[in-house]
N, C-alpha and C positions, 0 to 999 in steps of 0.2 A: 605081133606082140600086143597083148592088152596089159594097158597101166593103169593103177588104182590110183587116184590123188586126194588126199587131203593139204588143205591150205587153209591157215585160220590165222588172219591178224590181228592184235589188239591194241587201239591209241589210247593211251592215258593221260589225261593232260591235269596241268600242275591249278590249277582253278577250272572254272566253268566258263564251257565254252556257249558262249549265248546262240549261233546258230552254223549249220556247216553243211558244204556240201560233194560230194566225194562220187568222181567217175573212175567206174568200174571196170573195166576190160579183161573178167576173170570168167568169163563162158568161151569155150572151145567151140570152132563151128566144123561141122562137117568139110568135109574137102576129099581130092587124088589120095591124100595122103594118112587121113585118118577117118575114125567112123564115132559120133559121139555116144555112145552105149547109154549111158545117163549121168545126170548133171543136176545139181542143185546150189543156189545159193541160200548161205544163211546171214539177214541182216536183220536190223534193228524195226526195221518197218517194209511193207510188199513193195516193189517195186517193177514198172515194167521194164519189159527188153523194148531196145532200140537199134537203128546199122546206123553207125557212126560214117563221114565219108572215107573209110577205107576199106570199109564192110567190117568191121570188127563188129562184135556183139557188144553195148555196152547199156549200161544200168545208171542212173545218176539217181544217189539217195543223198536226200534233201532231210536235216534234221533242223526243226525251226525252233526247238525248245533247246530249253538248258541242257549241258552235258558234261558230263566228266570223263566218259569213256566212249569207246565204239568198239564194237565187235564185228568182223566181217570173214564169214564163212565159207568154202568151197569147196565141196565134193564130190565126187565122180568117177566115172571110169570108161575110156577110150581108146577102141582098136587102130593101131599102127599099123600099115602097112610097110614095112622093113624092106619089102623089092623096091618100092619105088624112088627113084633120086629127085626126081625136080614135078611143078606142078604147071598146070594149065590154068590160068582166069583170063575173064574176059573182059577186065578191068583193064584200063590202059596201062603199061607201066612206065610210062614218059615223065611223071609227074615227080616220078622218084629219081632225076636227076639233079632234083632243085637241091642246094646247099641249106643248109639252115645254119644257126648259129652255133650247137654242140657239134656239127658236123662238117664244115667251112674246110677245105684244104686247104693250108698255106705252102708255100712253098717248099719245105721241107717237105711235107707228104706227100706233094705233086712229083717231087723231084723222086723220094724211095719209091711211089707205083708205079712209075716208069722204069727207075732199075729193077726193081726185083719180081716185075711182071716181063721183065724184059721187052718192055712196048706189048704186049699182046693182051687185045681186049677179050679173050676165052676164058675158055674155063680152065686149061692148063695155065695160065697168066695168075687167073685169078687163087687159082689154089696154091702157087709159088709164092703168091704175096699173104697167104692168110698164115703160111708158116713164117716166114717174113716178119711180121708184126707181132707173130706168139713170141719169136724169137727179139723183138725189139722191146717190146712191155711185159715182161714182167707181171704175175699174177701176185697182188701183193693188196690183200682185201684192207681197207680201211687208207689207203693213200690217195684218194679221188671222192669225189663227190658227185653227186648227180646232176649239178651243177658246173662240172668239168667236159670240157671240148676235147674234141678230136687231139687237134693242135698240142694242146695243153698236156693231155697224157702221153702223148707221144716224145714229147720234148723230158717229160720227165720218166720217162721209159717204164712204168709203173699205171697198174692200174686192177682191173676186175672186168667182168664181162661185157660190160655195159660199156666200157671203154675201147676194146677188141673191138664191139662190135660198131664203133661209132669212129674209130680207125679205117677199119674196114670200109666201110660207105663213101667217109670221106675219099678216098683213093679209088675207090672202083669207080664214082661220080665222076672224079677228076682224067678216068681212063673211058669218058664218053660212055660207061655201064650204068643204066638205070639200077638201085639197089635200096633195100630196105631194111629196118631193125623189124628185128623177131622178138615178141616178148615171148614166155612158155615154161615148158617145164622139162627135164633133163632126167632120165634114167641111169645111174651110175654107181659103178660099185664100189667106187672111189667116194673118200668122207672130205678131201680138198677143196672139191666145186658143193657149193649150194645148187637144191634139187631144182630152186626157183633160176632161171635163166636168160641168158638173151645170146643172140646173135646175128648174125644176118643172112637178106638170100639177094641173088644177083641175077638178073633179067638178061639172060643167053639163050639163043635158037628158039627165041617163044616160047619159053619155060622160065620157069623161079626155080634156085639151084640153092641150098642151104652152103653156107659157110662158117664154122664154130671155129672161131679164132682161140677160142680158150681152150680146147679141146684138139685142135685140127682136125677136124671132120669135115668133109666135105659131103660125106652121105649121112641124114637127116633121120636115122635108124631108131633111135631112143628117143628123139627127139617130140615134144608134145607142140604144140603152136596155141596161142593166145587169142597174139593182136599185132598188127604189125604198122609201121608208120615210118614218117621221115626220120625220126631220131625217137629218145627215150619218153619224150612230152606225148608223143601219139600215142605209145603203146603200152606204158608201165599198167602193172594190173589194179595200181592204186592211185588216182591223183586227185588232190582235194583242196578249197577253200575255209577258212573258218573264223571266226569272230570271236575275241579271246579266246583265254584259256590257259594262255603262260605259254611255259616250257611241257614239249609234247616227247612222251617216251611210246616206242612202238615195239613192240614184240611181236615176229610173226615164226609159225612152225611149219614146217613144210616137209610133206612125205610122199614120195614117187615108189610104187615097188610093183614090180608085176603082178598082173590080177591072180595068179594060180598061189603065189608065193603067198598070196593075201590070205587067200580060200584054205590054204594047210595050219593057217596059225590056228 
């Protein structure tokens, strides 16, 4: 499957922002799993590409002058292979059993991946526990923050993808599975989930295996890949510092469709 993307965000902030600085994690890289056909960012000023250490691609634009807005652009289009389920690097992936602070198990979580993995650290465990937690949270957009832990959604049985998927890690780490948040983008013909996405993938038999707790998918079909890291800090496609400016409004639009369906309009 080839997928067309457009992504374009806009910050607007309530005075002038005197200087800011914003990493980017919106280039796709090659990989088992996809092929990048072509890619462009559109910013405010050139900036170069860099591998962050998780190998993500990432960009850091640096704006030292005044501002009232930013604009940040991405467009592209990337072949999917749809046979394949799980990927090969040769990146260690031992590092992704550290807990962090959005990701922390507490007892609660420890105690459900144990039940409803039924003790088993596989990939049948772990796909038993991803419907598990669809079925425990609740997709309920605007009840969490980006700022909300594992724990914390869990307890309130609500949440959005970036909670699934920060669910999910928590409890595979807790079940001795090294596991990672996916940032990316999502092919669907459903208008419920946003095209922009997250989820995670879980280190079994020396592969990376996707797991879409918002979706229950376990095969990574439509699925596009970002950037990926400990929790949402690693990998969001957007994270930034800034020196005033007030109160900050953000609008982003985001369009996934397949490249043929693109080519007929």
């Amino acid at each position: 499957m080839r997928l067309s993307i457009s992504h374009d965000t806009t910050y607007r902030y309530e005075d002038q922002v005197r200087n800011s600085i914003q990493y980017l994690r919106m280039t796709p890289h090659d990989s088992e799993r996809q092929h990048v056909l072509s890619w462009t960012l559109s910013l405010p000023r050139p900036v170069r590409a860099q591998i962050d250490p998780y190998g993500n691609i990432l960009h850091v634009l640096t704006l030292d002058e005044p501002h009232e807005s930013i604009v940040i652009g991405a467009r592209g289009q990337v072949e999917i292979d749809e046979s394949r389920e799980a990927e090969h690097e040769s990146q260690s992936a031992w590092p992704f059993l550290r807990f962090t602070r959005l990701t922390e198990a507490d007892a609660a979580l420890r105690e459900f991946a144990q039940l409803q993995s039924h003790s088993r650290a596989d990939r049948s465990g772990l796909i038993d526990l991803m419907y598990a937690l669809n079925a425990h949270i609740s997709y309920q957009p605007g009840t969490t923050a980006v700022e909300t832990s594992a724990s914390e959604a869990f307890a309130g049985g609500r949440g959005v993808c970036q909670d699934h998927a920060h669910a999910f890690l928590a409890c595979a780490r807790s079940l001795g599975v090294p596991a990672r948040y996916v940032s990316g983008y999502l092919f669907t013909d459903s208008e419920d989930h946003l095209a922009s996405h997250a989820w995670a993938e879980a280190w079994l038999d020396g592969a990376w295996y996707s797991f879409d707790v918002t979706n229950c998918l376990a095969r990574p079909e439509r699925h596009l890949k970002l950037a990926v890291g400990l929790d949402y800090l690693d990998a969001c496609p957007v994270r930034g510092m800034r020196r005033g400016g007030g109160i900050e409004q953000m609008h982003a639009q985001v369009d996934v469709a397949p490249l043929l369906q693109v080519q007929q309009q």
